[in-house]
MOPAC internal coordinates of N, CA, C and O (Angstrom, degrees):
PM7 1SCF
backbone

  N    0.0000 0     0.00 0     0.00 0    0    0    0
  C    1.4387 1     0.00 0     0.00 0    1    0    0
  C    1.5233 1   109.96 1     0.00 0    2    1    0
  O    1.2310 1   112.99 1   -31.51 1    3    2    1
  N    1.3719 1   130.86 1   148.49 1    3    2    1
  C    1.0790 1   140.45 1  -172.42 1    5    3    2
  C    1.4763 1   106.32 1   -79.32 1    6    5    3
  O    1.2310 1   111.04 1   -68.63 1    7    6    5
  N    1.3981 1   134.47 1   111.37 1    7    6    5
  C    1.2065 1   131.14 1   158.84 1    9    7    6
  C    1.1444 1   157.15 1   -24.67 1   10    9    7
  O    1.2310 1   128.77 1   138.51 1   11   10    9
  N    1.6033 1   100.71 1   -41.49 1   11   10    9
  C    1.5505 1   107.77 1   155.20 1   13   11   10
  C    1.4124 1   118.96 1  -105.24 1   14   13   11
  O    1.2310 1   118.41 1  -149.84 1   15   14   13
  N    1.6647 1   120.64 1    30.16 1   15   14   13
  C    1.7559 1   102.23 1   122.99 1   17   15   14
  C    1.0260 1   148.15 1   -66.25 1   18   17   15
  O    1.2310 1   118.93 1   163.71 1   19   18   17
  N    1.7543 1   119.64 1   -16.29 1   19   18   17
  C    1.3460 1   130.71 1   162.73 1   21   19   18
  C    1.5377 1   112.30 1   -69.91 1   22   21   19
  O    1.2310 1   132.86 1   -64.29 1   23   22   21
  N    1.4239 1    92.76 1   115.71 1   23   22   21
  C    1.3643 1   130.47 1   151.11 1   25   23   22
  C    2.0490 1   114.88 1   -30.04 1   26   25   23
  O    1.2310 1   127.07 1   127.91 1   27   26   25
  N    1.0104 1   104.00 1   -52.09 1   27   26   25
  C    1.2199 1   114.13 1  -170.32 1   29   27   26
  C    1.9503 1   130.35 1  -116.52 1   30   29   27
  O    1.2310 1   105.18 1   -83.59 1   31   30   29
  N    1.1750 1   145.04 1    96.41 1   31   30   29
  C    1.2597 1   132.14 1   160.59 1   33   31   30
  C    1.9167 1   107.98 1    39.92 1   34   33   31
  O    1.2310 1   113.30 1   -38.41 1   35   34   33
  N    1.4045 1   130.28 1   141.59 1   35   34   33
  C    1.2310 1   116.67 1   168.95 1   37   35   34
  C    1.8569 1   104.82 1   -91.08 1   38   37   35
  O    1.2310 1   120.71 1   177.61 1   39   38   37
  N    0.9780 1   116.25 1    -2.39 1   39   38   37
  C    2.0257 1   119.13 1  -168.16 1   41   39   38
  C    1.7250 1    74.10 1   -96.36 1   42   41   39
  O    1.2310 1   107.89 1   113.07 1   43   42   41
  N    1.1932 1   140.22 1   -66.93 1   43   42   41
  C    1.3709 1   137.17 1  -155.19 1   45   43   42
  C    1.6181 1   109.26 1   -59.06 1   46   45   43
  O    1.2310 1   124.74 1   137.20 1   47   46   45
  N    1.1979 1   108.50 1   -42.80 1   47   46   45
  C    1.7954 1   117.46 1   172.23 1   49   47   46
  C    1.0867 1   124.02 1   -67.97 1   50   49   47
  O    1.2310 1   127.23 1   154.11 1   51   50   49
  N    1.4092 1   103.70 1   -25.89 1   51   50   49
  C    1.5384 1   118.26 1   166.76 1   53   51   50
  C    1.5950 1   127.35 1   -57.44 1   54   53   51
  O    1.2310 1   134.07 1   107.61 1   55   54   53
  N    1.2950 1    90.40 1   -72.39 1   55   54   53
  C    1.5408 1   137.94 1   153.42 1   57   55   54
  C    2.1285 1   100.98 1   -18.37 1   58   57   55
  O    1.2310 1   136.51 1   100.56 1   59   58   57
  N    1.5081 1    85.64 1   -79.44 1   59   58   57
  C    1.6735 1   107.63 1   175.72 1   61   59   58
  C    1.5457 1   113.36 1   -56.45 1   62   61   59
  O    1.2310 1   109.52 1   131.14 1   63   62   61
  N    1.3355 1   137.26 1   -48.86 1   63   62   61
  C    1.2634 1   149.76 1   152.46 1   65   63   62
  C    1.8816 1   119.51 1   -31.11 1   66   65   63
  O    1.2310 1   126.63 1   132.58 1   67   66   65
  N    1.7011 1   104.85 1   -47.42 1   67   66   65
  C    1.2473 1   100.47 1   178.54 1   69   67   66
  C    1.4070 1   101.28 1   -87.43 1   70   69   67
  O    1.2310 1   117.24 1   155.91 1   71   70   69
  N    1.1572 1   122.86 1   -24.09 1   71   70   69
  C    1.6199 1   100.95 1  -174.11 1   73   71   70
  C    1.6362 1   103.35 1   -96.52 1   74   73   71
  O    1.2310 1   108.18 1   177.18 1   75   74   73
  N    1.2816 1   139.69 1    -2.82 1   75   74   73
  C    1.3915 1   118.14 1   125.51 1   77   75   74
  C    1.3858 1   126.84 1   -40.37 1   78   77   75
  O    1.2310 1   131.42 1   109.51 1   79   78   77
  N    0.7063 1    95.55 1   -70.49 1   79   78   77
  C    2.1062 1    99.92 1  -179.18 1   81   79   78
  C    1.4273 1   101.62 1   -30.98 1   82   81   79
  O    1.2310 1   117.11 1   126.06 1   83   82   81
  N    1.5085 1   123.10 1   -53.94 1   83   82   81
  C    1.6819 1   123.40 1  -145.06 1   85   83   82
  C    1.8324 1    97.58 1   -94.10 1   86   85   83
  O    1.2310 1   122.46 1   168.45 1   87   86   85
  N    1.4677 1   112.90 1   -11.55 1   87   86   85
  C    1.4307 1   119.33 1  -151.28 1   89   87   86
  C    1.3550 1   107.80 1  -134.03 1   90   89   87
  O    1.2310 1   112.07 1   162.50 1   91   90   89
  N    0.9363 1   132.56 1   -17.50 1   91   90   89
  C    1.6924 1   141.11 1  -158.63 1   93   91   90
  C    1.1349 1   104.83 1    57.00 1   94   93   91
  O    1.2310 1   129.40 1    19.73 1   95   94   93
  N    1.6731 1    99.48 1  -160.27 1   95   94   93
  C    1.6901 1   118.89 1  -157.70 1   97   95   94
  C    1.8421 1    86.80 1   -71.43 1   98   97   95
  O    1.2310 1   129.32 1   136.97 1   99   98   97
  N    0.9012 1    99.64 1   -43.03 1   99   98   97
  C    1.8468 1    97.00 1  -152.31 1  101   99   98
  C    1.4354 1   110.29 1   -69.30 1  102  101   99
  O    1.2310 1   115.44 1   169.53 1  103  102  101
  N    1.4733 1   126.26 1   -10.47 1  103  102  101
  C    1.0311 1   141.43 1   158.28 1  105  103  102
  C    1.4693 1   122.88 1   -66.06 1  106  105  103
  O    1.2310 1   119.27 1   163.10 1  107  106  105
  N    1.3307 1   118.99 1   -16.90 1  107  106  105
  C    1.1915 1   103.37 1  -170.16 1  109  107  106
  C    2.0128 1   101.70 1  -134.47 1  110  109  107
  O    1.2310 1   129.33 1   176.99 1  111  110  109
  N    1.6641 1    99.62 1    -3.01 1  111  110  109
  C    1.5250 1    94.86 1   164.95 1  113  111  110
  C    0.9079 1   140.67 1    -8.87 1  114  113  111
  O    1.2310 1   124.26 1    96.65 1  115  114  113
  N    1.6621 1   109.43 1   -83.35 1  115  114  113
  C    0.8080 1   152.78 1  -146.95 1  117  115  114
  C    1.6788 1   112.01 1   -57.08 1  118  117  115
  O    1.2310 1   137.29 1   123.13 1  119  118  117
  N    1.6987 1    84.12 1   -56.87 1  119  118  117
  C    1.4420 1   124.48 1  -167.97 1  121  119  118
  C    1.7552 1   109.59 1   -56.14 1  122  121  119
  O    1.2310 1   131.51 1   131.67 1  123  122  121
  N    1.6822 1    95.38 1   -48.33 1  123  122  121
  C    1.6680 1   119.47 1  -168.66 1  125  123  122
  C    1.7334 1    80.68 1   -65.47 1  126  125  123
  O    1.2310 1   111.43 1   118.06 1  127  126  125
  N    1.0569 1   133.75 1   -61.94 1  127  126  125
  C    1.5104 1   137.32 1  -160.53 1  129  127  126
  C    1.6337 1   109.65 1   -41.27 1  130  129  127
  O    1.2310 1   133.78 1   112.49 1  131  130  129
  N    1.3439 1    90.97 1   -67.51 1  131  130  129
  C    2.0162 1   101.51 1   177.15 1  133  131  130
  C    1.8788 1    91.93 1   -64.07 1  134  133  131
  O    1.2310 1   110.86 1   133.51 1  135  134  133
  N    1.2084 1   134.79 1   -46.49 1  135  134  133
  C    1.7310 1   109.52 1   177.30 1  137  135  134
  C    1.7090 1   115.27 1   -39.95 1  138  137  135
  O    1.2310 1   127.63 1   141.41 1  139  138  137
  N    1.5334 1   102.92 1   -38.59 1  139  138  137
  C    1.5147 1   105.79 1  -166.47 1  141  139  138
  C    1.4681 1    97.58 1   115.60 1  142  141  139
  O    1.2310 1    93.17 1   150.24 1  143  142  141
  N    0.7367 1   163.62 1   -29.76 1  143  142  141
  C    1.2361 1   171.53 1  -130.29 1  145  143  142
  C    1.8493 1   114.75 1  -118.86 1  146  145  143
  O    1.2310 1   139.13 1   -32.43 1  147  146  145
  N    1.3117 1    80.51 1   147.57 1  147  146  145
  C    2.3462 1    82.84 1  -177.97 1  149  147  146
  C    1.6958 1   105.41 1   -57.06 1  150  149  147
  O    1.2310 1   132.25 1   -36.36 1  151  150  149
  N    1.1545 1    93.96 1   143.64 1  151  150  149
  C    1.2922 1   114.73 1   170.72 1  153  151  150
  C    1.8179 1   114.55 1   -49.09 1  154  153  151
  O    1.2310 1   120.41 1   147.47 1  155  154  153
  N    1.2008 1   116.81 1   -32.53 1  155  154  153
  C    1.3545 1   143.09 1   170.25 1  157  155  154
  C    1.1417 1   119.11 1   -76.43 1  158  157  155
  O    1.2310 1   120.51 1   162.39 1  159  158  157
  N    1.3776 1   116.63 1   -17.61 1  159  158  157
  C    1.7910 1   130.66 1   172.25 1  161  159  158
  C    1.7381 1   105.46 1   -34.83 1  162  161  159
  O    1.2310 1   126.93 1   113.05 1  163  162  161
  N    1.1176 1   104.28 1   -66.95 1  163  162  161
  C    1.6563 1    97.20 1  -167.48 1  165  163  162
  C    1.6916 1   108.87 1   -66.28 1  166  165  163
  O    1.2310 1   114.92 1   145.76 1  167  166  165
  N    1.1805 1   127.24 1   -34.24 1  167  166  165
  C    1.3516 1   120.71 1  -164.69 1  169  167  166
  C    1.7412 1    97.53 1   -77.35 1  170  169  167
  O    1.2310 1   119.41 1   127.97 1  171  170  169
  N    1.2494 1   118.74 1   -52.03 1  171  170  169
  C    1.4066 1   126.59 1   179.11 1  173  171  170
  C    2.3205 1   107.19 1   -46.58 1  174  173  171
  O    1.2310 1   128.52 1   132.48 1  175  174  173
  N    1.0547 1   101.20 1   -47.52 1  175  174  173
  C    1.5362 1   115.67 1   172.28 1  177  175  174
  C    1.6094 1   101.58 1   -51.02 1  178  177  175
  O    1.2310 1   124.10 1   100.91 1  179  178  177
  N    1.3697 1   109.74 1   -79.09 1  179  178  177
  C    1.2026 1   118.54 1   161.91 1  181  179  178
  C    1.2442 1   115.31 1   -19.55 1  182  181  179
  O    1.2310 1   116.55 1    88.86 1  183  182  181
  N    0.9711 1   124.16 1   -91.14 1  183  182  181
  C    1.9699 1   123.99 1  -178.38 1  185  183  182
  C    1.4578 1   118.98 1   -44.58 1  186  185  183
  O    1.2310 1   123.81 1   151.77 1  187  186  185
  N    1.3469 1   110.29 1   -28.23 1  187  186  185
  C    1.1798 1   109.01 1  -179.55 1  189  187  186
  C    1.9593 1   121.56 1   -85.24 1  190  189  187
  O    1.2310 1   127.57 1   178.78 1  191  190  189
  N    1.2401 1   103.04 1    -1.22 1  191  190  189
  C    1.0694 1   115.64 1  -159.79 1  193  191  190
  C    1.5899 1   100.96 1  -130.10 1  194  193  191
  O    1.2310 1   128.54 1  -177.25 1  195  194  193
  N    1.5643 1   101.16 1     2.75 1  195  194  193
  C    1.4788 1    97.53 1   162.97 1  197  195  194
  C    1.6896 1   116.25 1   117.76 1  198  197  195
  O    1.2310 1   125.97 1   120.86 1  199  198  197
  N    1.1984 1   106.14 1   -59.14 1  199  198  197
  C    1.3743 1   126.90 1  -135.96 1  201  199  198
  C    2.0973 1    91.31 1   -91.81 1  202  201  199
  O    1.2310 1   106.45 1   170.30 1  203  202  201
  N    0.9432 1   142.80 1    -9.70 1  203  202  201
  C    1.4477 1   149.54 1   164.53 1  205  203  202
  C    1.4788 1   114.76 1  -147.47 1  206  205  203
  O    1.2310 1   123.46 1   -53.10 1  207  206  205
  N    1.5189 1   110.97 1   126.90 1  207  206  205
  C    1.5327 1   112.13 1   167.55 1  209  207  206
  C    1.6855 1   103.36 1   -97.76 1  210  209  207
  O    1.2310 1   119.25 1   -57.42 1  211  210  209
  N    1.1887 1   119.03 1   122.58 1  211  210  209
  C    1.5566 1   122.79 1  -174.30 1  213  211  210
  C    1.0806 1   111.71 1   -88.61 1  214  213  211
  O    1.2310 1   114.53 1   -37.77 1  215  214  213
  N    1.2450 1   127.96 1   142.23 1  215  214  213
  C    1.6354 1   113.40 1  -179.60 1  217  215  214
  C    1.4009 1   124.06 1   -74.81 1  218  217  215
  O    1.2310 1   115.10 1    -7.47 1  219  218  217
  N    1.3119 1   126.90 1   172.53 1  219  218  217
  C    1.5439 1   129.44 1  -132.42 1  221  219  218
  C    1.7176 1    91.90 1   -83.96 1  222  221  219
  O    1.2310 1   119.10 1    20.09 1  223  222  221
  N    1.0329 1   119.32 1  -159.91 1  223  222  221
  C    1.9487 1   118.79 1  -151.52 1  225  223  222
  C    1.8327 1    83.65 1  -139.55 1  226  225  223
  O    1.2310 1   123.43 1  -145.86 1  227  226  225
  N    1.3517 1   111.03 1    34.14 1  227  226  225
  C    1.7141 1   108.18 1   170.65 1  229  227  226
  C    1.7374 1   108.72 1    85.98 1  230  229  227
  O    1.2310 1   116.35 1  -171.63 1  231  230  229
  N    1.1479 1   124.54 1     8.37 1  231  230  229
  C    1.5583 1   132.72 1   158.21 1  233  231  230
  C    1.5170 1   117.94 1   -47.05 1  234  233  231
  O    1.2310 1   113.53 1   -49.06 1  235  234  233
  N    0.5583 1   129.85 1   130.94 1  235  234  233
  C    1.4035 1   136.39 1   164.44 1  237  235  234
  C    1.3077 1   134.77 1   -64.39 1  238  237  235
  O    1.2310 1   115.43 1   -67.95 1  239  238  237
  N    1.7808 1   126.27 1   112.05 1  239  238  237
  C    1.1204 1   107.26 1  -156.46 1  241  239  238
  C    1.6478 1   103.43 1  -123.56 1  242  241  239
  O    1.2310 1   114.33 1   -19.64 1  243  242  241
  N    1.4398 1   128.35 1   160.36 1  243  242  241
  C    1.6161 1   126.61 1   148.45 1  245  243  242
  C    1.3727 1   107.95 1    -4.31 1  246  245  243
  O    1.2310 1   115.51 1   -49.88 1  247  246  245
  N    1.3740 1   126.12 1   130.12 1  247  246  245
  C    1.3575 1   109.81 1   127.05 1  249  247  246
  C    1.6084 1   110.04 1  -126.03 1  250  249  247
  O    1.2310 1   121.33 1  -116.34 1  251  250  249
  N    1.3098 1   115.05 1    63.66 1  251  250  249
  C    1.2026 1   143.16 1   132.17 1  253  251  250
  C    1.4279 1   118.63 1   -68.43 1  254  253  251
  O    1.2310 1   122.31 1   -41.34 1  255  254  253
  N    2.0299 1   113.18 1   138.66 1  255  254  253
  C    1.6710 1    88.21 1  -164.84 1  257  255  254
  C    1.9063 1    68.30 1  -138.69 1  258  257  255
  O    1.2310 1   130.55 1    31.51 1  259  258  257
  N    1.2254 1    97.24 1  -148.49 1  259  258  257
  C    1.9143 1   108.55 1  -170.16 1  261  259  258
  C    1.5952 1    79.03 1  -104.61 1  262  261  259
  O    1.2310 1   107.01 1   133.30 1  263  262  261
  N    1.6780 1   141.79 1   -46.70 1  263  262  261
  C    1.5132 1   102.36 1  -168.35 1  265  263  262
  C    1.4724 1    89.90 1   -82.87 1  266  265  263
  O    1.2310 1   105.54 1   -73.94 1  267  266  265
  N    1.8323 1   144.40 1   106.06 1  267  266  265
  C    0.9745 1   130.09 1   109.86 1  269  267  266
  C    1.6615 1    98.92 1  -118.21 1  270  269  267
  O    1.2310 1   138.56 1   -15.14 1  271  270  269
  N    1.7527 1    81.63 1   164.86 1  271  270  269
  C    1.5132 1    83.46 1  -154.40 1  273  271  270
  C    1.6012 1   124.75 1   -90.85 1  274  273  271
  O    1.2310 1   132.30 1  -165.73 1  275  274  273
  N    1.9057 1    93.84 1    14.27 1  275  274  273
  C    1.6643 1   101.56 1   172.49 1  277  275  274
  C    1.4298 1   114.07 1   -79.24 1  278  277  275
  O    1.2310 1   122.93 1   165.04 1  279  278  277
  N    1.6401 1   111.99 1   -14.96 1  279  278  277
  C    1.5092 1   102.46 1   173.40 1  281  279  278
  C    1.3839 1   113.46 1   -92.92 1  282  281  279
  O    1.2310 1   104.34 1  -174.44 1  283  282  281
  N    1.0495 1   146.50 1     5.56 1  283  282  281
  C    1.4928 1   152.14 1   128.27 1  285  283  282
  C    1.4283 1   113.09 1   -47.37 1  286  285  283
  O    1.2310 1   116.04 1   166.74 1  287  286  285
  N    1.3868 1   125.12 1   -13.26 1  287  286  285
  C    1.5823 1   107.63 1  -167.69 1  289  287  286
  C    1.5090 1    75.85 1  -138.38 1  290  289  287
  O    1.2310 1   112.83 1  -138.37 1  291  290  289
  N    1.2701 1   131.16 1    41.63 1  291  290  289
  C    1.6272 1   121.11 1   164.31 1  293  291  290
  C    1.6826 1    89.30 1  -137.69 1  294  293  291
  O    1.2310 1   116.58 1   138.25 1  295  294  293
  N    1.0253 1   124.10 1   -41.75 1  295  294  293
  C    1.5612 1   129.78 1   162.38 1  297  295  294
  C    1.8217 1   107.66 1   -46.19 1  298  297  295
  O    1.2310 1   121.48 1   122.06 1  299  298  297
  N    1.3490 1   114.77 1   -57.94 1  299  298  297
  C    0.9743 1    91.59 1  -167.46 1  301  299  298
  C    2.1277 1    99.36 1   -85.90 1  302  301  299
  O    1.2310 1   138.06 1   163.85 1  303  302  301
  N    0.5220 1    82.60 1   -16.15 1  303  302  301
  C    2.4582 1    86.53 1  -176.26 1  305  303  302
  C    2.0998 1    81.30 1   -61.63 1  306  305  303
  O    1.2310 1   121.66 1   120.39 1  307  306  305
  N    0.9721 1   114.42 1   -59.61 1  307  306  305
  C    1.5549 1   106.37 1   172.50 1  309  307  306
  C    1.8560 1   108.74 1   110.84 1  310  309  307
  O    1.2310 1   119.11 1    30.55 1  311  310  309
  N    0.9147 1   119.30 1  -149.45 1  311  310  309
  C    1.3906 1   129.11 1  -163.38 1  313  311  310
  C    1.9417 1   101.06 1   -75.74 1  314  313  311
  O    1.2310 1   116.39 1   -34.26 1  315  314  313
  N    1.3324 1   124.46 1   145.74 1  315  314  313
  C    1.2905 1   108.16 1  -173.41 1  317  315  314
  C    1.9785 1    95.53 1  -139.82 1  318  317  315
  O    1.2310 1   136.80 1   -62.23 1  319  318  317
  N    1.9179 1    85.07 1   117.77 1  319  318  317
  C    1.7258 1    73.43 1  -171.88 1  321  319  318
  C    1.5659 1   117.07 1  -110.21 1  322  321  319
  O    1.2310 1   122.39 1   -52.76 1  323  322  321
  N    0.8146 1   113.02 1   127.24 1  323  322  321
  C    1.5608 1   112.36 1   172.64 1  325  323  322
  C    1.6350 1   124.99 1   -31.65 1  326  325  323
  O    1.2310 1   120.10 1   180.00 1  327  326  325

């Protein structure tokens, strides 16, 4: 990643990154706020860097799962080609 897209110091992101991990979001609000930075700064860092996937920002997801039972009868109907 290019270096000067960070917003912030790399010891401070660091810094900010582990005490997300140890603290959650609400732990480190505050903090991201007085940096200047989104409130979401550390969790977004976080995900991007591997180490936490945060949950989604109110998107809408499937709740389709593997036991429903249309993917058993699309598994077995098989490949479908145009």
């Amino acid at each position: 990643m290019n270096k000067s897209c960070f917003k912030i110091p790399e010891d401070r992101r660091s810094a900010l990154v582990q005490l997300y991990l140890a603290g959650g979001q609400k732990a480190v609000e505050e903090i991201c706020v007085g940096l200047g930075v989104s409130p979401k700064y550390a969790a977004n860092l976080a995900a991007s860097m591997g180490l936490h996937r945060h949950k989604n920002n109110g998107t809408k997801t499937s709740t389709r799962s593997a036991s429903d039972p249309r993917w058993a009868r699309a598994v077995a109907v098989g490949e479908v080609v145009a």
